[in-house]
DSSP file (Angstrom, degrees, kcal/mol; ACC not computed):
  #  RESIDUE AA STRUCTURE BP1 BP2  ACC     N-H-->O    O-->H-N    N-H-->O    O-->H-N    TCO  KAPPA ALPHA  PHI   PSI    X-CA   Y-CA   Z-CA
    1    1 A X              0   0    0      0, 0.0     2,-0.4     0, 0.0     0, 0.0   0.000 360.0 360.0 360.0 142.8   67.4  -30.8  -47.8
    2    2 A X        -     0   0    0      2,-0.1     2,-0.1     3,-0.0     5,-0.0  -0.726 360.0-136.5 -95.9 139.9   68.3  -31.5  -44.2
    3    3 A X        -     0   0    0     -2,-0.4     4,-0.4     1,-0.1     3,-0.2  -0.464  28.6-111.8 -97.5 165.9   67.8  -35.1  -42.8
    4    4 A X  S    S+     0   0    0      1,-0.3     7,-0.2     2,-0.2    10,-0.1   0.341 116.7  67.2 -94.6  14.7   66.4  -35.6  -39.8
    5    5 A X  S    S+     0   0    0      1,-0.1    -1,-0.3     5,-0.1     6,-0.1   0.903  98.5  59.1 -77.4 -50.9   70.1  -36.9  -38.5
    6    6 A X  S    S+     0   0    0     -3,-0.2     2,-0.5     2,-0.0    -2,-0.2   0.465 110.1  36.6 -23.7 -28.0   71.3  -33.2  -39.0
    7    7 A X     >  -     0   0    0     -4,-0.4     4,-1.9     1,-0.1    -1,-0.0  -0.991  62.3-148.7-146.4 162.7   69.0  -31.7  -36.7
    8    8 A X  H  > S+     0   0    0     -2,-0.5     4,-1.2     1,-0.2    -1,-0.1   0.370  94.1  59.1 -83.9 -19.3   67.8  -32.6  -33.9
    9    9 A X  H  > S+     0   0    0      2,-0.2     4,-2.9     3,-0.1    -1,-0.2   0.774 108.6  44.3 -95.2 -18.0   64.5  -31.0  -34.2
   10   10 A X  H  > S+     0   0    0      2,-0.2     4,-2.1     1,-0.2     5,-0.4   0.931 114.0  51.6 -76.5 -43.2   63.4  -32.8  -37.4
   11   11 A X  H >X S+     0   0    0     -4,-1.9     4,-2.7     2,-0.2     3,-1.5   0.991 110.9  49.2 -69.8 -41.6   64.7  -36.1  -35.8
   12   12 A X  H 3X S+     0   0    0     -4,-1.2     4,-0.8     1,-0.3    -2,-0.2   0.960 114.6  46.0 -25.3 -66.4   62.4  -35.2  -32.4
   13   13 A X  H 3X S+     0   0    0     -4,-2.9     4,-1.7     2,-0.2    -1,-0.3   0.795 110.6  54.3 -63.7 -17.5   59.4  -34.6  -34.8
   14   14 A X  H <X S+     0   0    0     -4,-2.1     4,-2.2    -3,-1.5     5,-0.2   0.932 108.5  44.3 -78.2 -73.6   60.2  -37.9  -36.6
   15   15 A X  H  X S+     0   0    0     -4,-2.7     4,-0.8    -5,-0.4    -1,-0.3   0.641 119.1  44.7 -61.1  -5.2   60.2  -39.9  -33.4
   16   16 A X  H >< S+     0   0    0     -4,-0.8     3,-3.6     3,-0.2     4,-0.3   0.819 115.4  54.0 -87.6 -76.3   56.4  -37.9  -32.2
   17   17 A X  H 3X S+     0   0    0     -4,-1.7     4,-1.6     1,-0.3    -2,-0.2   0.323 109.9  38.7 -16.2 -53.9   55.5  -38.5  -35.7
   18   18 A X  H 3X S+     0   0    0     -4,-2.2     4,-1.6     2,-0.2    -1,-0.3   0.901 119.1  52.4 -82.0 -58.9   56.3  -42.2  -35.4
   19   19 A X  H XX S+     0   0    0     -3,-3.6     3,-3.1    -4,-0.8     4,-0.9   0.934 103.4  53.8 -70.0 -76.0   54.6  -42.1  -31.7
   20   20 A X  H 3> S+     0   0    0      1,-0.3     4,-3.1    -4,-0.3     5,-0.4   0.706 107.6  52.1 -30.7 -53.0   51.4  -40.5  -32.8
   21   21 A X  H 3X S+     0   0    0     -4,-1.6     4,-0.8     2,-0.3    -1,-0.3   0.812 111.4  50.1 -21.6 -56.2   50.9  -43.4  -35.6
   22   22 A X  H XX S+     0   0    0     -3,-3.1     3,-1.9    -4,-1.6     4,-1.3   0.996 113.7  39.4 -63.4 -68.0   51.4  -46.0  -32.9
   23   23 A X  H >X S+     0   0    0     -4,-0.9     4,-1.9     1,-0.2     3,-0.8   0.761 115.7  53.2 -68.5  -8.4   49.2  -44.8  -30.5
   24   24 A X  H 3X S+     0   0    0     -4,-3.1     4,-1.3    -5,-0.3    -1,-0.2   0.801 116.3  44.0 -65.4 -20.2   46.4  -43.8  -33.4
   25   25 A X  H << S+     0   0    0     -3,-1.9     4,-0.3    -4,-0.8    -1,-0.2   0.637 111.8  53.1 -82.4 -17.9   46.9  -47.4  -34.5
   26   26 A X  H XX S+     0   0    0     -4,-1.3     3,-1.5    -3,-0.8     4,-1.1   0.961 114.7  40.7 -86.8 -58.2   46.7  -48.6  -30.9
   27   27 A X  H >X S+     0   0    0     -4,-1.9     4,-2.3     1,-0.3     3,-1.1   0.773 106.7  55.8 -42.1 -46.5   43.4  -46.8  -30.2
   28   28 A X  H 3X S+     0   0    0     -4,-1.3     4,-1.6     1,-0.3    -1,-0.3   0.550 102.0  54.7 -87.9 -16.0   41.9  -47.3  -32.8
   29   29 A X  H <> S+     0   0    0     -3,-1.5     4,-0.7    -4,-0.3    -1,-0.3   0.534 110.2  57.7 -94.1 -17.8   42.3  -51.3  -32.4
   30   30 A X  H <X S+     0   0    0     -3,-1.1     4,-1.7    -4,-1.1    -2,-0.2   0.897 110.5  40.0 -69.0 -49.7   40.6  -50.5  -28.7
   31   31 A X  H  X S+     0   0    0     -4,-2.3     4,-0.8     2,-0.2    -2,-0.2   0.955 110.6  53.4 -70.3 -33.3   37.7  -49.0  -30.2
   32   32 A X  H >X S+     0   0    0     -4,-1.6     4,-3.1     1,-0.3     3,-2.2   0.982 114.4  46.3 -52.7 -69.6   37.5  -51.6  -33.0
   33   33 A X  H 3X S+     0   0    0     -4,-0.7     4,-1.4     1,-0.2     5,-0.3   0.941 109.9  55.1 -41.3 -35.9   37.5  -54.6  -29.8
   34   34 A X  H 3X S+     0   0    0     -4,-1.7     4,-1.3    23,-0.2    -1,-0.2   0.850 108.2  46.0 -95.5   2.6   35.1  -52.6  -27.9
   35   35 A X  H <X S+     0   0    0     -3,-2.2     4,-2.1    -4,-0.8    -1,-0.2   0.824 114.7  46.7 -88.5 -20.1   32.5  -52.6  -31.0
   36   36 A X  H  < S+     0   0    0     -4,-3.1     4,-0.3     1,-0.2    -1,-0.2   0.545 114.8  45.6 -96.4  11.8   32.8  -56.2  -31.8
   37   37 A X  H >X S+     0   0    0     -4,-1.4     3,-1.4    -5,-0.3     4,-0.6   0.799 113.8  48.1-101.7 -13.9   32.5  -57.1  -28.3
   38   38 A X  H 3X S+     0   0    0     -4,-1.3     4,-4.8    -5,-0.3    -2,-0.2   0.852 113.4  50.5 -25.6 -53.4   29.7  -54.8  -28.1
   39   39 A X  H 3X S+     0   0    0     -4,-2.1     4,-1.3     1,-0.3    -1,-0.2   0.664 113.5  44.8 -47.4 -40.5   28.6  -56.6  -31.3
   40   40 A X  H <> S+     0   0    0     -3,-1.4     4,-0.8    -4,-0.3    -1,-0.3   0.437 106.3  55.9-116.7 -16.9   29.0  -59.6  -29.7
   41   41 A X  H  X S+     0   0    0     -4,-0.6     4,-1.1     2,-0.2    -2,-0.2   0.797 106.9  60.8 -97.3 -39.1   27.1  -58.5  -26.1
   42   42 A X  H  < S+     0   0    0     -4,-4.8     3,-0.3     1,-0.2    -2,-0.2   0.990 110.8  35.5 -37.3 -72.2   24.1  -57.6  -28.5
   43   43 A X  H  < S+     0   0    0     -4,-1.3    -2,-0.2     1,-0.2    -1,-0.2   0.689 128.5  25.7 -36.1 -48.5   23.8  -61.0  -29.6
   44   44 A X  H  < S-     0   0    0     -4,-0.8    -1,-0.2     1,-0.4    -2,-0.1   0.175 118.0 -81.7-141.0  -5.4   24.5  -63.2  -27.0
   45   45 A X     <  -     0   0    0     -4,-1.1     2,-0.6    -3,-0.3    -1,-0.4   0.280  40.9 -93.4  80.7 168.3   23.7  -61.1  -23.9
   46   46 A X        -     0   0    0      4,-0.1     2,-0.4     3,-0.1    -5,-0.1  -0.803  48.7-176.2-115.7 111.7   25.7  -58.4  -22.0
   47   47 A X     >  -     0   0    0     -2,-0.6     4,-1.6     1,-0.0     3,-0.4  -0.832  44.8-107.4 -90.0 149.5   27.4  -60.5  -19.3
   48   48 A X  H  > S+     0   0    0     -2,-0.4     4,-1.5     1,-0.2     5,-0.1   0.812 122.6  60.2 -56.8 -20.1   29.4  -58.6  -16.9
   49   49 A X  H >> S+     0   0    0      2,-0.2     3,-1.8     3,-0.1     4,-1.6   0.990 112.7  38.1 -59.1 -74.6   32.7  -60.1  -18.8
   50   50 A X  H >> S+     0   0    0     -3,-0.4     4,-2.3     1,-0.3     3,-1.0   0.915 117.8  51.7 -51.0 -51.7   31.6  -58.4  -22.4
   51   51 A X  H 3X S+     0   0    0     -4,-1.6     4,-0.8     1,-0.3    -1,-0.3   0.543 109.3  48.4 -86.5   4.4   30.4  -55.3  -20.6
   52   52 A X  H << S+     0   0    0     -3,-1.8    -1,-0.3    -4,-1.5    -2,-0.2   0.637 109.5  52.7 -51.6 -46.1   33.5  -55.0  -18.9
   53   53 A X  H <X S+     0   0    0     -4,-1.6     4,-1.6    -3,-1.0    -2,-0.2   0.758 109.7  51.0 -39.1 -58.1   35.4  -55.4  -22.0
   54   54 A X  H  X S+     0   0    0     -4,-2.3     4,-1.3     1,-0.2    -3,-0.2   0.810 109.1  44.6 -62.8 -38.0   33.5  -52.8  -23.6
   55   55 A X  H  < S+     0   0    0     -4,-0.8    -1,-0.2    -5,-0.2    -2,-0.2   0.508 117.8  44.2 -90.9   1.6   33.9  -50.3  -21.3
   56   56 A X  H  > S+     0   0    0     -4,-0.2     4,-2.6    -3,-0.2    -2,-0.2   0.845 110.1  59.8 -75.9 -41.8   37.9  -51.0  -20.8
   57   57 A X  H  X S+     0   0    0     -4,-1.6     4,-2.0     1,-0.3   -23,-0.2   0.831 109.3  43.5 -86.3 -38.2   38.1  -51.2  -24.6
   58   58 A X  H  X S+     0   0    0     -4,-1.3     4,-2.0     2,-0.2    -1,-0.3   0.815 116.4  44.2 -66.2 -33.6   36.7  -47.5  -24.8
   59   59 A X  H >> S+     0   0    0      1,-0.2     4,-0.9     2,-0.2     3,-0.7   0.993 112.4  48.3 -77.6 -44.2   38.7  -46.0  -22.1
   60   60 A X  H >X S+     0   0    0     -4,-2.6     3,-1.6     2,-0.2     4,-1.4   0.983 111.6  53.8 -51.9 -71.9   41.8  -47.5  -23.1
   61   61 A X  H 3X S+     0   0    0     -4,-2.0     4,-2.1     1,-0.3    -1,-0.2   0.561 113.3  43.1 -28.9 -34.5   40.9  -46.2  -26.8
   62   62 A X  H <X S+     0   0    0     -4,-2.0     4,-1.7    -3,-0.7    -1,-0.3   0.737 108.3  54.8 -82.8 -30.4   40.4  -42.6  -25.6
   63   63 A X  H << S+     0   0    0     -3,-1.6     4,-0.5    -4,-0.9    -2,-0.2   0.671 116.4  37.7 -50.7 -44.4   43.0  -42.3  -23.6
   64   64 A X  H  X S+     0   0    0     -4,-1.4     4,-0.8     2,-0.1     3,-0.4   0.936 116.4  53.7 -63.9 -49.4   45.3  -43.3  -26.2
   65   65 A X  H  X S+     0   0    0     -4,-2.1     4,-1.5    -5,-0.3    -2,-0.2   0.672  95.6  63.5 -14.9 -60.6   43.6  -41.7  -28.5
   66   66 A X  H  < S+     0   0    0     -4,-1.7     3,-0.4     1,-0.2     5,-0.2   0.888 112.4  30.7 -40.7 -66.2   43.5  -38.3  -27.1
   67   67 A X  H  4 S+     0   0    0     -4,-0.5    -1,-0.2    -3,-0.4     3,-0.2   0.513 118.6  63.9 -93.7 -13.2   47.4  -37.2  -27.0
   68   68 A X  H  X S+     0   0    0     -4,-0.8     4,-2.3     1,-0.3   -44,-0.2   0.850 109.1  38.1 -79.8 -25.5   47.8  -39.6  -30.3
   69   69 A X  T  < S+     0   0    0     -4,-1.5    -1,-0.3    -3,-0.4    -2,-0.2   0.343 116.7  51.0-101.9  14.7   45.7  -37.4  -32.0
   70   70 A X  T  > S+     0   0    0     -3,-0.2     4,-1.2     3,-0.1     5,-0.4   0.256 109.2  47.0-111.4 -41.2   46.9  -34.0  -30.5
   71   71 A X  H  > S+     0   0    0     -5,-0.2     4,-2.0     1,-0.2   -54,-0.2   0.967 110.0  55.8-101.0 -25.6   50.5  -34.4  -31.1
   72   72 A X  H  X S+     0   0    0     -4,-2.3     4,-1.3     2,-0.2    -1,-0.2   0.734 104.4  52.0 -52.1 -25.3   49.9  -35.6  -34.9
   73   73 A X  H >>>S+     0   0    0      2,-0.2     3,-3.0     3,-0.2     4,-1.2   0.928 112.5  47.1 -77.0 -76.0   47.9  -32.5  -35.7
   74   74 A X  H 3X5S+     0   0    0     -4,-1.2     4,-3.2     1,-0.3     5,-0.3   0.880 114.8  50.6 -51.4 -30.2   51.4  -30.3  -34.1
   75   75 A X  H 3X5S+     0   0    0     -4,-2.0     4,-1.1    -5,-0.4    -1,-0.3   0.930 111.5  46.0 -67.3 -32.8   53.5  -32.7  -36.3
   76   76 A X  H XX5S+     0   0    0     -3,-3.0     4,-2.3    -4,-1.3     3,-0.7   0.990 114.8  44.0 -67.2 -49.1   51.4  -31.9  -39.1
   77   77 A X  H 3X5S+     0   0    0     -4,-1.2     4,-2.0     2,-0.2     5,-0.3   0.870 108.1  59.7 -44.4 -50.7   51.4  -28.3  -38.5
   78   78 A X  H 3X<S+     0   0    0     -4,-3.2     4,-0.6    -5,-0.5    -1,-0.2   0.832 105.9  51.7 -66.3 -16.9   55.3  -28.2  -37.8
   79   79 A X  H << S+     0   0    0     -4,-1.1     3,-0.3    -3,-0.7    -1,-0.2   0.926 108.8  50.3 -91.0 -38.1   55.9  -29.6  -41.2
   80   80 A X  H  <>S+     0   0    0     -4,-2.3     5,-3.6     1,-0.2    -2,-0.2   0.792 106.8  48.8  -1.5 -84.8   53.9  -27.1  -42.7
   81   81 A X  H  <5S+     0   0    0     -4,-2.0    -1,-0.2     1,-0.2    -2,-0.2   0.608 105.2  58.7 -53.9 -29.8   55.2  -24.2  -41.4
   82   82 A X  T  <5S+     0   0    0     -4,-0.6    -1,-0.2    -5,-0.3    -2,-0.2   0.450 109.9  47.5 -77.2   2.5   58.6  -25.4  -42.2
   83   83 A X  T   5S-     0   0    0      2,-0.1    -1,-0.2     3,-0.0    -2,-0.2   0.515 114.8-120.4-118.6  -9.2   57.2  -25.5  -45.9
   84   84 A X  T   5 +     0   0    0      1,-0.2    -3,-0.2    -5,-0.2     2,-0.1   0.655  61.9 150.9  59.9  29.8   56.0  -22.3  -45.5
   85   85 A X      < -     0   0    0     -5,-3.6    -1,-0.2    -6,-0.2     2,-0.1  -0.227  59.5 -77.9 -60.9 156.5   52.7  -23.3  -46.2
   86   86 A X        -     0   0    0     -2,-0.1    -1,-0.1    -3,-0.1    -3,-0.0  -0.393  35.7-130.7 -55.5 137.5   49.5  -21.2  -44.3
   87   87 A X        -     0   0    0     -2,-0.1    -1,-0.1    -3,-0.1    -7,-0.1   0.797  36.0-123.4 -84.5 -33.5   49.1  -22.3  -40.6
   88   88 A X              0   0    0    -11,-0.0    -2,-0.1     0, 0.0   -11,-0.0   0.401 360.0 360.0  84.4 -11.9   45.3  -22.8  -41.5
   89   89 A X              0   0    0      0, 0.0    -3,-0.0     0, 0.0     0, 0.0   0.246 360.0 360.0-126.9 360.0   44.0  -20.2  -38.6
């Protein structure tokens, strides 16, 4: 088997691989903040501080989110193909 120090493309997919994680881990700790301050603007009433919060804590999330979860699906896919598994379409 070739290691991903032997080519260049495996180590490339390694490091998106890696990348995608982070930012699915990053978002996903945006959306998580923006439910419990949500949570938290329910309760205790939506002062412009919480609702400010909420609505950063969403954008940021999607915005990471978006390209984290895009570029894991082509890493999944590239490994696939390379297994010569079915593409799925």
């Amino acid at each position: 088997m070739i290691s991903p120090g032997d080519d260049p493309i495996l180590a490339r997919r390694l490091r998106m691989e890696r990348l995608a994680r982070t930012g699915s881990r990053l978002g996903y700790t945006f959306l998580l903040a923006a439910m419990v301050a949500f949570v938290v603007g329910a309760a205790r009433g939506f002062t412009p501080g919480v609702v400010t919060i909420v609505v950063g804590a969403l954008a940021a999330g999607s915005i990471v989110l978006l390209p984290a979860i895009v570029v894991g699906f082509g890493v999944r896919a590239a490994d696939r193909e390379d297994r010569g598994e079915p593409s799925g379409h």
